[in-house]
DODOZA-685123 format. One line per 10 residues: number of its first residue (from 1); their letters; for each residue x, y, z of N, C-alpha, C. Coordinates in steps of 0.2 Angstrom, whole numbers, plus 5000, padded with zeros to 4 digits. Last residue first. Example, Ala and Ser with C-alpha at 12.3 -4.5 7.8 and 13.67 -1.06 7.14 Angstrom:
2) SA) 5064 4989 5035 5068 4995 5036 5064 5000 5039; 5066 4972 5039 5062 4978 5039 5066 4984 5039
***
This chain:
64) XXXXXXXXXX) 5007 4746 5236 5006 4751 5239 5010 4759 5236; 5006 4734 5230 5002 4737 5230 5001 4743 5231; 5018 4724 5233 5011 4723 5239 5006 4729 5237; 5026 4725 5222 5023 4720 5225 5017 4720 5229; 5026 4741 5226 5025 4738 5219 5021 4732 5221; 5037 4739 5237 5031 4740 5237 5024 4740 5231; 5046 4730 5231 5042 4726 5237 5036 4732 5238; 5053 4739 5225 5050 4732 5220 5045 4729 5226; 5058 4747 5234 5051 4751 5228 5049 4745 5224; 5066 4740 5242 5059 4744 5244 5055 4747 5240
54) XXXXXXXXXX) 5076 4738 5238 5072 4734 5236 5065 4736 5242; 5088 4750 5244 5086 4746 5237 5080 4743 5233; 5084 4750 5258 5082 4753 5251 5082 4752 5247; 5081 4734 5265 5085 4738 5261 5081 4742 5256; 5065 4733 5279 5067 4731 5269 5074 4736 5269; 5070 4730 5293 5069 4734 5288 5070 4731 5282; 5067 4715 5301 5070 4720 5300 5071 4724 5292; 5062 4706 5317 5060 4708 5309 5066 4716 5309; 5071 4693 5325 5068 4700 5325 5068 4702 5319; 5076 4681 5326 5070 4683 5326 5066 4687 5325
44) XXXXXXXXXX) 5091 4682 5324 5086 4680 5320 5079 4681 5321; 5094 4684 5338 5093 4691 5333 5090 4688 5327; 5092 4671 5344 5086 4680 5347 5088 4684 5343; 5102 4664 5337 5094 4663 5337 5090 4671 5338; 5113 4672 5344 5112 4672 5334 5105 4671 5335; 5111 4668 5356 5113 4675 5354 5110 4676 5347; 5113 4654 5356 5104 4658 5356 5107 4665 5357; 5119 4647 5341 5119 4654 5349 5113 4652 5349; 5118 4635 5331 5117 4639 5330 5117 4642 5338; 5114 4619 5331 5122 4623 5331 5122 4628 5330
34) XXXXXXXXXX) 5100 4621 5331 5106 4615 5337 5114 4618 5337; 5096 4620 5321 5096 4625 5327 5100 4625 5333; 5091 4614 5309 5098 4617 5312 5098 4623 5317; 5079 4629 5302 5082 4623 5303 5091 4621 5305; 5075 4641 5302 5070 4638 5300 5073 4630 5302; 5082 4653 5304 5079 4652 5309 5073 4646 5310; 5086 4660 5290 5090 4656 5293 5088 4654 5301; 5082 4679 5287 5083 4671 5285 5087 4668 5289; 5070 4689 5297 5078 4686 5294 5079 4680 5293; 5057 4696 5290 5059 4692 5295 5066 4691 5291
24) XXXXXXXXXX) 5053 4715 5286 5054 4709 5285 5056 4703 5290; 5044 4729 5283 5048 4726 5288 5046 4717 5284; 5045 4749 5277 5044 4740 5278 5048 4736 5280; 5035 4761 5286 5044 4756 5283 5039 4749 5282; 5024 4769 5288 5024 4765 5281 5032 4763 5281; 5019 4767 5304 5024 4773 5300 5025 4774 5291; 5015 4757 5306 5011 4762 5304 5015 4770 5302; 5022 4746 5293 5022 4748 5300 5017 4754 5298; 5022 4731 5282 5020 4737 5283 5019 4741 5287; 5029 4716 5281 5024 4722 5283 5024 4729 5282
14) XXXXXXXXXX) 5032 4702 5271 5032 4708 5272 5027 4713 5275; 5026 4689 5266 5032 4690 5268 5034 4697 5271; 5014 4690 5261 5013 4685 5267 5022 4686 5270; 5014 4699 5252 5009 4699 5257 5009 4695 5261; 5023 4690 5243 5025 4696 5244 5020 4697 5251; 5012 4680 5237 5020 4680 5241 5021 4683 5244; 5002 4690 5232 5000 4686 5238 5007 4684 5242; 5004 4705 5226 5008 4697 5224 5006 4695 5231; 4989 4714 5221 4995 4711 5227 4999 4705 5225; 4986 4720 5208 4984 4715 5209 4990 4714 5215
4) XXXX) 4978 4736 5203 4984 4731 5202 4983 4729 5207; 4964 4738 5192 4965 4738 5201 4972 4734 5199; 4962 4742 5176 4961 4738 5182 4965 4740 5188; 4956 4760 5170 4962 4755 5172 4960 4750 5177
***
């Protein structure tokens, strides 16, 4: 059987901890910044767990 194939997207959006969670970055810290906290900004920044839900299609994705 061939090797399944990484979805490169996928591998450029999401991590993998050493624990194996995965982690993700939060939408909405790319534009318009000017009217947005630096409250709201500083939690945008911070990566945060894939939802259960979509954590067996994202691992899929990445292979694993």
């Amino acid at each position: 059987m061939p090797k399944m194939k990484t979805n490169k997207g996928m591998a450029k959006r999401f991590k993998v901890t050493g624990s194996g969670r995965l982690r993700r970055r939060r939408a909405g810290l790319n534009h318009i910044l000017e009217s947005k906290s630096s409250a709201r900004k500083r939690r945008l920044g911070r990566d945060v767990d894939v939802a259960k839900g979509d954590a067996r299609a994202v691992r899929r994705g990445l292979g694993i």
